[in-house]
C-alpha positions as CSV (number, residue, x, y, z in Angstrom):
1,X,0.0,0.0,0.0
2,X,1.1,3.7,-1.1
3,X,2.5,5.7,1.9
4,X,0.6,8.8,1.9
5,X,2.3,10.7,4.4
6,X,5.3,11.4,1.8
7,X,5.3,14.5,0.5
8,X,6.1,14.7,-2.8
9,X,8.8,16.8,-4.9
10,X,5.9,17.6,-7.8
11,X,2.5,17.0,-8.7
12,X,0.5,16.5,-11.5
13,X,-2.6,19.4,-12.7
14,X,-5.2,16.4,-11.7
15,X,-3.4,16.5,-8.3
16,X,-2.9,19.9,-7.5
17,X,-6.7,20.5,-9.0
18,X,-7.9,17.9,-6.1
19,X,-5.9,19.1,-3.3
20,X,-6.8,23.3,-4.0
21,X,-10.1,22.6,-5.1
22,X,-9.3,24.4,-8.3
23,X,-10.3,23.0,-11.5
24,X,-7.5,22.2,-14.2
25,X,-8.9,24.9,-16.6
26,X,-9.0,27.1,-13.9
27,X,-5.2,26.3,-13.3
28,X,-3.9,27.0,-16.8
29,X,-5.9,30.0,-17.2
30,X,-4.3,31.3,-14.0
31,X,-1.0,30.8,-15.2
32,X,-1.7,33.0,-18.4
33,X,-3.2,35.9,-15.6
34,X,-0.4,35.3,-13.0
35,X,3.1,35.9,-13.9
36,X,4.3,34.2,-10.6
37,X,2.7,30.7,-11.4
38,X,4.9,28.7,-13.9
39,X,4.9,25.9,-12.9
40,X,7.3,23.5,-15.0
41,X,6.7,21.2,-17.8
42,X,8.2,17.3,-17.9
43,X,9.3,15.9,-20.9
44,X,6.0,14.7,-22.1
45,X,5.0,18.7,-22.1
46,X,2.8,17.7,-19.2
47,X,3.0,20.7,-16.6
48,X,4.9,19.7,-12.7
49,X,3.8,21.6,-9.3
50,X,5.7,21.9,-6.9
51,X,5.0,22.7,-2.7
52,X,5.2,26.4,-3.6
53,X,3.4,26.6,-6.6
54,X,0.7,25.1,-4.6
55,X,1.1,27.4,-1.9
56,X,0.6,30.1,-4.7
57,X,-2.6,28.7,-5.8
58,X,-4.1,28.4,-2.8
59,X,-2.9,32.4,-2.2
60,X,-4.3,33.3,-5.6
61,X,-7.5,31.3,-4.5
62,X,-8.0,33.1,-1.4
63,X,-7.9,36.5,-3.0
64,X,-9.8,35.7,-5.8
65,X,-12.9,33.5,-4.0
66,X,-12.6,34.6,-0.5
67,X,-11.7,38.3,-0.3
68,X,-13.3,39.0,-3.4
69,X,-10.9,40.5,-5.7
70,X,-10.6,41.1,-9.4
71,X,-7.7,39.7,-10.9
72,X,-6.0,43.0,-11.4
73,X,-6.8,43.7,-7.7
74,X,-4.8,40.1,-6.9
75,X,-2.1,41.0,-9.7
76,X,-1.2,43.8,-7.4
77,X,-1.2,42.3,-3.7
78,X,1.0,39.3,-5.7
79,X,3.3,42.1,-7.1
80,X,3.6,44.2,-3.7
81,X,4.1,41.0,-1.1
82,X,6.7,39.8,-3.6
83,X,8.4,43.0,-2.8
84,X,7.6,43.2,0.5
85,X,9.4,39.1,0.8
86,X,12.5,40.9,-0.8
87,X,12.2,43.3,1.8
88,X,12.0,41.4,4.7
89,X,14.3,38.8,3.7
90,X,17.5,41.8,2.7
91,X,17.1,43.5,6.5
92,X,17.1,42.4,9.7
93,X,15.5,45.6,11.3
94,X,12.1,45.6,10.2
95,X,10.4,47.4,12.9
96,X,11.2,50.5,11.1
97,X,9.1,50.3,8.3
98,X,5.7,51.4,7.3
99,X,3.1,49.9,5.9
100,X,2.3,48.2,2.8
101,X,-0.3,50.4,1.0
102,X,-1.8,48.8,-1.8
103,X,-4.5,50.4,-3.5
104,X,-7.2,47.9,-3.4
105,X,-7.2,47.1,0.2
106,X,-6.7,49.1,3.6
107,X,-3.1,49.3,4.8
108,X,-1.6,46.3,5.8
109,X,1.7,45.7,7.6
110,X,4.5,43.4,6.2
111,X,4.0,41.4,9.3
112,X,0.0,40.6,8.6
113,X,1.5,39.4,5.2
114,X,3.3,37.0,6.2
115,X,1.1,35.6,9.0
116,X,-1.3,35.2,5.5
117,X,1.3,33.2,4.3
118,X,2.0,31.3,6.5
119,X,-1.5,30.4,7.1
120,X,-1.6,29.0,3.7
121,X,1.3,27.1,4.4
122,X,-0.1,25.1,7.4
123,X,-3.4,24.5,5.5
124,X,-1.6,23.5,2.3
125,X,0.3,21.1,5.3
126,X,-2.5,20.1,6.6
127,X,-3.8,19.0,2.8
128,X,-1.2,17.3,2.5
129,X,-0.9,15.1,5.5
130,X,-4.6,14.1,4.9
131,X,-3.2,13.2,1.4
């Protein structure tokens, strides 16, 4: 019997669709909207996920289904928490900065990013483990 608790290095589209709840179509239309998604392709031209590109999804999908925004809206929180990861990963200081003002939602501190993120990333765990 297949050990499930192995995570695994990539997924398939019919995985990734089952475990975000996104369908496939969905997925490759994303990928023409999203300049962050990418995922790569195998030999066969068949496209691999990885742990982060699912982590992106389910990002992408929380802005788009939960919070309710357009997919220029999401095209700019993508663009400004990249920057603000670039950020916080170059200092060590960050008390010193302000806020991330994005014109689409209230003001949001770097810190509130990343507890997002890392939100996603223990329920993208948790889908996994139950995988």
């Amino acid at each position: 019997m297949k050990d499930l608790s192995i995570k695994k290095l990539y997924y398939s589209i019919s995985e990734v669709s089952k475990i975000t709840e996104v369908e496939q179509y969905v997925l490759r239309y994303w990928e023409t909207e999203f300049e962050q998604l990418r995922p790569q392709k195998n030999r066969a031209g068949n496209r691999i996920y990885t742990n982060k590109d699912i982590q992106l999804i389910l990002y992408i999908k929380q802005l788009l289904r939960e919070k309710k925004y357009t997919i220029e809206g999401a095209k700019k929180i993508l663009n400004d928490s990249e920057n603000s990861e670039k950020a916080l990963t170059a200092e060590k200081d960050y008390s010193d900065h302000s806020p991330v003002v994005v014109d689409t939602e209230p003001k949001k501190e770097k810190s509130g990013l990343k507890k997002d993120l890392e939100e996603i990333k223990n329920i993208l765990e948790f889908l996994l483990a139950k995988l």
